[in-house]
C-alpha positions in Angstrom: 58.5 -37.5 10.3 54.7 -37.4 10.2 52.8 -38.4 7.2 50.1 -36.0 6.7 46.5 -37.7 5.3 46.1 -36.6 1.7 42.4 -36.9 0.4 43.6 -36.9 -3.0 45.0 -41.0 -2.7 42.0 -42.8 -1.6 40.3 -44.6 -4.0 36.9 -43.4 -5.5 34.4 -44.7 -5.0 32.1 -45.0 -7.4 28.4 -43.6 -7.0 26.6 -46.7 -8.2 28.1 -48.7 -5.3 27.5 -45.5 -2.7 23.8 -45.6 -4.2 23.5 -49.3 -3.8 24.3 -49.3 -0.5 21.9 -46.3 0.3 19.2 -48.3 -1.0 19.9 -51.6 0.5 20.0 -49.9 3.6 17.0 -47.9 3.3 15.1 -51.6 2.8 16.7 -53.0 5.7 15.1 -50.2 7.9 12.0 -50.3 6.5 12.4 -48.9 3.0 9.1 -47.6 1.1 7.2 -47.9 4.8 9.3 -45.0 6.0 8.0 -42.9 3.3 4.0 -43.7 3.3 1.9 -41.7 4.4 0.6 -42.6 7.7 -2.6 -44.7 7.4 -5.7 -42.9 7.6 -8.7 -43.7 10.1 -11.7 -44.7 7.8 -14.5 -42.2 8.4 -17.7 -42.7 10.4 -20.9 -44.1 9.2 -23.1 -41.4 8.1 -26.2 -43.1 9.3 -28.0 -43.8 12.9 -26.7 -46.8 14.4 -27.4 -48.7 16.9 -26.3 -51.4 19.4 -28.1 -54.3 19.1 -28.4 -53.9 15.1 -25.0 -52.9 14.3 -22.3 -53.3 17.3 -23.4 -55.8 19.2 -23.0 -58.4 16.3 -19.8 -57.4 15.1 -18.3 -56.9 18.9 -19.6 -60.8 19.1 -18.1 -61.5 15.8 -14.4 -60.1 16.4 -13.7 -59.0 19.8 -15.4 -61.4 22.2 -13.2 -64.1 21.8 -10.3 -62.4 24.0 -12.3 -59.3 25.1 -15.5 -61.1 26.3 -17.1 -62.8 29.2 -14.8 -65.9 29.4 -10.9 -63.7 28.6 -10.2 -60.5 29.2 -6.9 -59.6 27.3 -5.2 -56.7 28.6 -8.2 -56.2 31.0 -10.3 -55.3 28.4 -13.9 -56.7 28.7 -16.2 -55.5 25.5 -19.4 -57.2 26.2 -20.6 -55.3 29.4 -21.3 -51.5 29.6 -19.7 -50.6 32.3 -16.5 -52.9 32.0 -16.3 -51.2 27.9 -16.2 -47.8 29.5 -13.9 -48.5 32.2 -11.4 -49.9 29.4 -8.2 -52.3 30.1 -4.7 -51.9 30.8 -4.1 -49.3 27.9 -6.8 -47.1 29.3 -10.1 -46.2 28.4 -11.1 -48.5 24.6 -13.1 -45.4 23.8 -14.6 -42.0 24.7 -17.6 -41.3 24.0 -18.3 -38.9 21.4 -14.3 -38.8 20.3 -14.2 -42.1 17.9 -10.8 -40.5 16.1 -9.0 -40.8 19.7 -10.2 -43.5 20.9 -7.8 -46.9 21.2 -10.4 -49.4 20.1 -10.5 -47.4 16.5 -6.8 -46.8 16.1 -6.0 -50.8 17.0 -8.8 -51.5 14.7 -8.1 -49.5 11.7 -4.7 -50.7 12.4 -3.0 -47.2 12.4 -0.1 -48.6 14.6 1.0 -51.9 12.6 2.6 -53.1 16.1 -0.8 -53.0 17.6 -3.5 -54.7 15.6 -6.9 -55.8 16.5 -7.9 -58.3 16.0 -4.3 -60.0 15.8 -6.0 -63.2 13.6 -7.9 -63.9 11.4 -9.9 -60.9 9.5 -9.4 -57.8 10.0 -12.3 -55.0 9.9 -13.6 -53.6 7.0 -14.1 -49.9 6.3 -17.3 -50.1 6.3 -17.2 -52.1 9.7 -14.7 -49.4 11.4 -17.2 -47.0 10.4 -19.6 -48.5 12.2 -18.1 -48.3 15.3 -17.0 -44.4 14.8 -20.2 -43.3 14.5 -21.6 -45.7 17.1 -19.1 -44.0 19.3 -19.8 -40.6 18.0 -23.6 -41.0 18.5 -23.1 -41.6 21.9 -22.3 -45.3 22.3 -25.7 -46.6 23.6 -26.0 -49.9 24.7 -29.4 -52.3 24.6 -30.1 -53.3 28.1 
């Protein structure tokens, strides 16, 4: 004869031990990151700004290294015109006029934490991703 399953003779659990285990696999897969809000672009510099001033330096400063005239990482070249607009592997780095969709902002303003620019040393500031919005928003002049 069959034995039929009876639900009533397992053994409880407690809930402590079922909440435990919740939250010790909610850490392992991430835990609080899963619930933060996604990370918000910092917003564009309200003044003018221009190349040689503003961008020029900080390009120099943080991207030249492996996006300048001796490497071009992911095919990305940031210290000619032409080779900026033409972007790298990815795609274009930036549109011109559309800062908030461009991939140079996003890796720089770290929204994706697996894609982060520069990947040592300092990141940007704020103020220095703000820069480069409204550099791009302004049209995204270059000195000759």
């Amino acid at each position: 004869m069959k034995r039929r399953h009876d639900a009533r003779r397992r053994p409880a659990i407690p809930g402590c031990v079922v909440a435990a285990a919740s939250l010790i696999g909610f850490e392992l897969l991430g835990g609080a990151d899963l619930l933060a809000e996604p990370k918000a672009i910092p917003p564009a510099a309200k003044r003018p700004v221009t190349f040689a001033k503003d961008i020029e330096p900080l390009l120099k400063e943080t991207c030249h290294k492996c996006h300048g005239p001796s490497r071009q990482e992911a095919g990305l070249r940031l210290d000619r015109k032409d080779d900026a607009l033409n972007g790298g592997d990815s795609g274009p780095a930036f549109v011109i006029g559309k800062s908030g969709d461009s991939l140079l902002i996003k890796y720089v303003a770290a929204i994706d934490p697996d894609v982060v620019m520069p990947p040592e040393g300092d990141r940007l500031s704020d103020d220095s991703i703000g820069l480069l919005r409204a550099w791009i928003d302004q049209g995204a002049q270059w000195s000759d």
